[in-house]
C-alpha positions in Angstrom: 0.0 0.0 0.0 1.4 3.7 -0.8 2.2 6.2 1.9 -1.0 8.0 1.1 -3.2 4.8 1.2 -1.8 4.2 4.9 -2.9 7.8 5.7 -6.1 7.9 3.9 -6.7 4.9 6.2 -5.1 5.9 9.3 -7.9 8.8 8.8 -11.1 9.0 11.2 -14.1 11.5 12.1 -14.7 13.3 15.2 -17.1 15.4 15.6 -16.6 18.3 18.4 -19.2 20.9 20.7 -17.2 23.6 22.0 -18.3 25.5 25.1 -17.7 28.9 26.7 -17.7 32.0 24.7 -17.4 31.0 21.2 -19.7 32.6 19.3 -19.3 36.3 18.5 -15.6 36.0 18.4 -14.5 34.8 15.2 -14.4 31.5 16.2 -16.0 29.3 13.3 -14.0 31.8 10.6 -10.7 31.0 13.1 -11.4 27.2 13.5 -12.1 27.0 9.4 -8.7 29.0 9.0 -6.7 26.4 11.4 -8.2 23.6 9.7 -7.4 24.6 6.2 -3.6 25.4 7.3 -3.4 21.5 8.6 -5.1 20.1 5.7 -8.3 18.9 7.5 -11.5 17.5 5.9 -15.1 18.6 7.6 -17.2 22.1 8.5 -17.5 24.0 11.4 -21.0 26.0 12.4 -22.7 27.9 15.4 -25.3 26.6 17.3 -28.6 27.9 18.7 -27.3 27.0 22.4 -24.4 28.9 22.1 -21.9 26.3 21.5 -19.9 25.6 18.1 -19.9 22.5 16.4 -17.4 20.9 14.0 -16.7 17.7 11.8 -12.9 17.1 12.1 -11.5 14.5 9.7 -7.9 13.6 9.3 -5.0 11.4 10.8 -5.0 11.1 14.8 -2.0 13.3 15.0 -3.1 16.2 13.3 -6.7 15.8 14.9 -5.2 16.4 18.1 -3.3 19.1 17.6 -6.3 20.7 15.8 -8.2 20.1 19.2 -5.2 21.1 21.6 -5.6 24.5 18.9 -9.1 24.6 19.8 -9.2 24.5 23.7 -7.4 28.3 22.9 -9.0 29.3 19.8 -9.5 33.0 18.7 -8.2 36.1 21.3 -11.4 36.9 22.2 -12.8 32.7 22.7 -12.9 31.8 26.2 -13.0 27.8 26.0 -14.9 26.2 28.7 -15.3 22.5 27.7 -14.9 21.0 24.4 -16.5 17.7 23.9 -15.7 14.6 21.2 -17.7 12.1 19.6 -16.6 9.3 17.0 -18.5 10.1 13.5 -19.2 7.8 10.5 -19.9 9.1 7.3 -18.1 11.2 4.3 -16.5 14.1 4.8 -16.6 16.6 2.5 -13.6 17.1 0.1 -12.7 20.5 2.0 -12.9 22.3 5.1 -16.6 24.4 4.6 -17.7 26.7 7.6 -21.9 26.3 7.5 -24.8 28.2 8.8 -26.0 27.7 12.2 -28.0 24.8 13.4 
C-alpha cells in the first residue's frame, strides 16, 4: 500500500461541541482557518445553544493538535469544555464553515 493509502486509512471522524464563549468572536471563521492550514477535511458551524460544532476529519495526529488549537481558539474565545464524539460518514472534500444549526 502507498504512503498516502496508509494515511487515507489511518484517517477517522470526530465530531466536536465547544463551550464557553465561542460565538461572537470569530471563532468558526478561526477554526475554518486552522483547519485549512493543517489540511483537515469537515465544516465548522454555530449553534442555537451557544456552542460551536465541527466535523474534524484527518490522521489522529493532526486531529489532536487541531483540538489542543481549539481548547485556545481566537483572542477573544474563552474555551470552557470541548466535547468529542466518534463520526461515520463522508466528509466533505474540504474544510466548509456552514450556517447555524
Amino acid at each position: 500500500m502507498s504512503l498516502r493509502g496508509d494515511l487515507m486509512k489511518a484517517a477517522r471522524s470526530l465530531r466536536i461541541v465547544v463551550h464557553g464563549r465561542v460565538q461572537g468572536v470569530g471563532y468558526r471563521a478561526w477554526l475554518a482557518d486552522a483547519a485549512g492550514r493543517l489540511g483537515l477535511r469537515g465544516w465548522v458551524r454555530n449553534r442555537r445553544d451557544g456552542t460551536v460544532e465541527a466535523l474534524l476529519h484527518a490522521d489522529e495526529a493532526t486531529l489532536e493538535t487541531l483540538i489542543d488549537a481549539c481548547r485556545r481558539g481566537p483572542p477573544a474565545a474563552l474555551v470552557r469544555d470541548i466535547e468529542r464524539f466518534e463520526a461515520a460518514g463522508t466528509p466533505p472534500e474540504d474544510f466548509e464553515v456552514r450556517p447555524t444549526a
